[in-house]
RODO-2510 file (C-alpha; in nm, 4 decimals, decimal comma):
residues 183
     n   res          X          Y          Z
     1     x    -5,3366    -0,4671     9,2598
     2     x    -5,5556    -0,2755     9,4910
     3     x    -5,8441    -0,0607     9,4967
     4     x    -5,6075     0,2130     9,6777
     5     x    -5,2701     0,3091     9,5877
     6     x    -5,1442     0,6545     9,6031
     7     x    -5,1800     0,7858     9,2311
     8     x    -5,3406     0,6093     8,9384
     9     x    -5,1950     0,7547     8,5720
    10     x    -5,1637     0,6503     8,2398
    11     x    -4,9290     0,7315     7,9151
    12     x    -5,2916     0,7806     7,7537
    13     x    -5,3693     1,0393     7,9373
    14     x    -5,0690     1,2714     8,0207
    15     x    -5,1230     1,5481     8,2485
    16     x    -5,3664     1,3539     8,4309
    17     x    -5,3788     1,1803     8,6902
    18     x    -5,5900     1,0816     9,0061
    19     x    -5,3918     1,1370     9,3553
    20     x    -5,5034     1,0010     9,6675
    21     x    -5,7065     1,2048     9,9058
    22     x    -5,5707     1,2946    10,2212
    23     x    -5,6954     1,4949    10,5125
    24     x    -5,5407     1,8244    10,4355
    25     x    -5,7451     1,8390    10,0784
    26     x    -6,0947     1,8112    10,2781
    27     x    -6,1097     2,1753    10,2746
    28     x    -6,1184     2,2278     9,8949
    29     x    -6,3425     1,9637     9,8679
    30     x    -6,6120     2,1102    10,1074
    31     x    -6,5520     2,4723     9,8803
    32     x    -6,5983     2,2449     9,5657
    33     x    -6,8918     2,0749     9,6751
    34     x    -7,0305     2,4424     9,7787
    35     x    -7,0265     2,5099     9,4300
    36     x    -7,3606     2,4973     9,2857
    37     x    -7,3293     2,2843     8,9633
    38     x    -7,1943     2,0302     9,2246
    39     x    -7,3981     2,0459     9,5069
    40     x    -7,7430     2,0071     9,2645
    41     x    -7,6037     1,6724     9,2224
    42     x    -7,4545     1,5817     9,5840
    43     x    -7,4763     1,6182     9,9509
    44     x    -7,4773     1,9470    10,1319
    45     x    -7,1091     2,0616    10,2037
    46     x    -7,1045     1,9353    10,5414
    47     x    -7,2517     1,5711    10,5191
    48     x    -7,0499     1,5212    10,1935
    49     x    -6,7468     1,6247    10,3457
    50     x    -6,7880     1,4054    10,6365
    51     x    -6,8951     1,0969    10,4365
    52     x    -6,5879     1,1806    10,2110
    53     x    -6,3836     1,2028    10,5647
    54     x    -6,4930     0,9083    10,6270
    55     x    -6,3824     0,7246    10,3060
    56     x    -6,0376     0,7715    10,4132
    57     x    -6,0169     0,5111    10,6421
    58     x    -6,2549     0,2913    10,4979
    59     x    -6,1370    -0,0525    10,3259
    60     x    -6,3766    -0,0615    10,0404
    61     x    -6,3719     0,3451     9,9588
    62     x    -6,0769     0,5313     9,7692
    63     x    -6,0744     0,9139     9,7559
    64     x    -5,9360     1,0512     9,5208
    65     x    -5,8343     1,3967     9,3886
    66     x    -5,8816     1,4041     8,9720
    67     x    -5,5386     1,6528     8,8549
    68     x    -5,5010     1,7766     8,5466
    69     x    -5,1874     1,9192     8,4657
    70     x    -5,0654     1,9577     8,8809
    71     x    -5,3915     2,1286     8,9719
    72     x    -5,6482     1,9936     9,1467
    73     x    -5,9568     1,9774     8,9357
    74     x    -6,1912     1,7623     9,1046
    75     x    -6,2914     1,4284     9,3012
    76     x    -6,3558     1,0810     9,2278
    77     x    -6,3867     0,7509     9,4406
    78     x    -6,3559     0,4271     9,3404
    79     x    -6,5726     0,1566     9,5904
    80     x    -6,5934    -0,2058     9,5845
    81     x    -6,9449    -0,2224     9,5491
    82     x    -7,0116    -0,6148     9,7118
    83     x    -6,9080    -0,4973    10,0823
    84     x    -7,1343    -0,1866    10,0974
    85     x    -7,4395    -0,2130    10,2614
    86     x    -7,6448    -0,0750    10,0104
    87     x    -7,5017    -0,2855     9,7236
    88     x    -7,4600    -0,5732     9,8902
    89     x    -7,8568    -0,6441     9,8597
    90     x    -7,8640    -0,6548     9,4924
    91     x    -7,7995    -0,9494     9,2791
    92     x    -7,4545    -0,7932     9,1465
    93     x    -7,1402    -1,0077     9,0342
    94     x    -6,9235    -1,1378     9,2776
    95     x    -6,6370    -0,8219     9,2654
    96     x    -6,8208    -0,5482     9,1145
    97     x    -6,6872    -0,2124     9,1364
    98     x    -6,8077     0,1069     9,1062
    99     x    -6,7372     0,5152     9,0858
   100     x    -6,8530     0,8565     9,1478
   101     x    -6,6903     1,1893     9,0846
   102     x    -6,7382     1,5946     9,0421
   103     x    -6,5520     1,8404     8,8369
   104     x    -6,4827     2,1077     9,1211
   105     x    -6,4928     2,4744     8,9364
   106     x    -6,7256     2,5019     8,6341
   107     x    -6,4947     2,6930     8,4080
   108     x    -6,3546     2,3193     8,4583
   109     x    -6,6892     2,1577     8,3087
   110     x    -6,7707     2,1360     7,9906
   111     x    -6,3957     2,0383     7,8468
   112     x    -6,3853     1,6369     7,8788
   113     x    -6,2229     1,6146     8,1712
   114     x    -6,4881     1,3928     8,3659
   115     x    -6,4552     1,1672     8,0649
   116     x    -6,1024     1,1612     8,0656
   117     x    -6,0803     1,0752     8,4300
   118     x    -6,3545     0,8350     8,4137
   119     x    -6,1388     0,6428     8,1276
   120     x    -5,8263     0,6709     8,3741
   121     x    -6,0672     0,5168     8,6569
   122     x    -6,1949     0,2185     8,4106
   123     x    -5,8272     0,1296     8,3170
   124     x    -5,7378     0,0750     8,6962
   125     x    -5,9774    -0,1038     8,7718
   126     x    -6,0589    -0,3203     8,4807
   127     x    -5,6706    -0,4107     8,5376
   128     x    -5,8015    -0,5597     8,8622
   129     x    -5,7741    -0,9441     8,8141
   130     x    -6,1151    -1,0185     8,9930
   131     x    -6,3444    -0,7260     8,8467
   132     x    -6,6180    -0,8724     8,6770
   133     x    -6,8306    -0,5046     8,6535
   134     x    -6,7760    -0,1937     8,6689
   135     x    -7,0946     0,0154     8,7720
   136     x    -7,2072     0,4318     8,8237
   137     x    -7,5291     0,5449     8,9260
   138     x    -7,5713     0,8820     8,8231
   139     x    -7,9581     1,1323     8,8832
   140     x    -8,1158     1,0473     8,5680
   141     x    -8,1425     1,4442     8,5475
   142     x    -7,7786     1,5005     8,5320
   143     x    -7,7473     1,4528     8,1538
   144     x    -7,3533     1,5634     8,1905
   145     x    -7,2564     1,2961     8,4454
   146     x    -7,4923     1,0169     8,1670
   147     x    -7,3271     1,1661     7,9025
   148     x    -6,9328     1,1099     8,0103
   149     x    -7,0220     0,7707     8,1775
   150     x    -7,1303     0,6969     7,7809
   151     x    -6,8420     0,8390     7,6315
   152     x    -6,6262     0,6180     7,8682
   153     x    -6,8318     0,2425     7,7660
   154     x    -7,1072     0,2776     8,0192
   155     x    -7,4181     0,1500     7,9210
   156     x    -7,7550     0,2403     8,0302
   157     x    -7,9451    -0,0746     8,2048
   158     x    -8,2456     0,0919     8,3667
   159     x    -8,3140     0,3432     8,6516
   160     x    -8,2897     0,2208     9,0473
   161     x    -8,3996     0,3464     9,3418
   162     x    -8,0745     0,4082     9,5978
   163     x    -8,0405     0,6247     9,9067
   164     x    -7,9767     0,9028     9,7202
   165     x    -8,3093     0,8705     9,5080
   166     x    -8,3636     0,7667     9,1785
   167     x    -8,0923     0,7097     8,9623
   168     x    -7,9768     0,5155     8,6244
   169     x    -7,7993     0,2340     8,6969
   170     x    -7,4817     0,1753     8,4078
   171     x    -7,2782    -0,1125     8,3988
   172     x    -6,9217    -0,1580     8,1794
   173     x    -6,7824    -0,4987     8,1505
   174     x    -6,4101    -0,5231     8,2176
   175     x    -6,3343    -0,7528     8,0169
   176     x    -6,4313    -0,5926     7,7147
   177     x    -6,2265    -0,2610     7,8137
   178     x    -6,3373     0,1242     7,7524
   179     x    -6,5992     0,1337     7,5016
   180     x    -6,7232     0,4317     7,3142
   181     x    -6,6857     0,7018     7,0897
   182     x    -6,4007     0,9484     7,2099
   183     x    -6,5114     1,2888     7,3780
***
């Protein structure tokens, strides 16, 4: 298994599923990340569209689109957190990975999606046969993001500092699959 295939999905969850990001979707996500419950919580349109540009050709990064019912709803990426260079200076277990995402519109907030994708994110990757944590690293003032990480068997450890400031640092354990109470 690897960290990118084309579309992840699961009989769990039907209607959803998370599509790879290609080139011609950069455009909705630079309108998405324009919109201000999302850019409170990430780069300006332009950077985060290049670093997300970026992500498509790199080894350790997949983009992808979150789609809920054939519509594109939002963005996630899964990263293998050991290669990165801001990662890779932190006593973490060999083959830890890691995720961020945004709901794009907010009449799309709110409704469990961001749980329900995170869950569809946790399966994939705690099906990979050398993950031995799953990690997010959400703005301790982003109470939504904390909130579905929960709901999906994250568990607070303690805040961090990172290059995007401070943030609480939430670790899952694959091996002990999606914990939690259901959104």
């Amino acid at each position: 298994m690897t960290l990118r295939v084309s579309r992840i999905g699961s009989s769990d969850e039907p209607g959803l599923v998370l599509s790879a990001l290609g080139e011609n979707d950069l455009p909705m996500i630079r309108r998405w990340l324009a919109e201000p419950h999302v850019a409170r919580v990430w780069a300006a349109p332009e950077d985060g569209v290049a670093e997300i540009a970026s992500h498509l050709s790199q080894a350790h990064v997949a983009p992808y689109l979150i789609v809920e019912d054939e519509q594109p709803a939002g963005y996630i990426q899964l990263y293998h957190a050991n290669p990165d260079e801001f990662w890779s200076a932190h006593d973490l277990p060999r083959e830890t990975y890691g995720l961020d995402l945004f709901i794009g519109l907010p009449e799309l907030t709110g409704r469990g999606l961001g749980t329900r994708a995170i869950r569809l994110a946790v399966r994939y990757l705690s099906a990979l046969p050398e993950a031995a944590r799953l990690h997010v690293d959400p703005s301790p003032d982003n109470a939504a993001a904390i909130c579905a990480y929960g709901k999906a068997g994250f568990v607070p450890v303690g805040e961090i500092e990172t290059p995007d400031g401070r943030s609480l640092y939430m670790i899952l354990d694959p091996r002990r699959g999606i914990l939690g109470p259901s959104p």
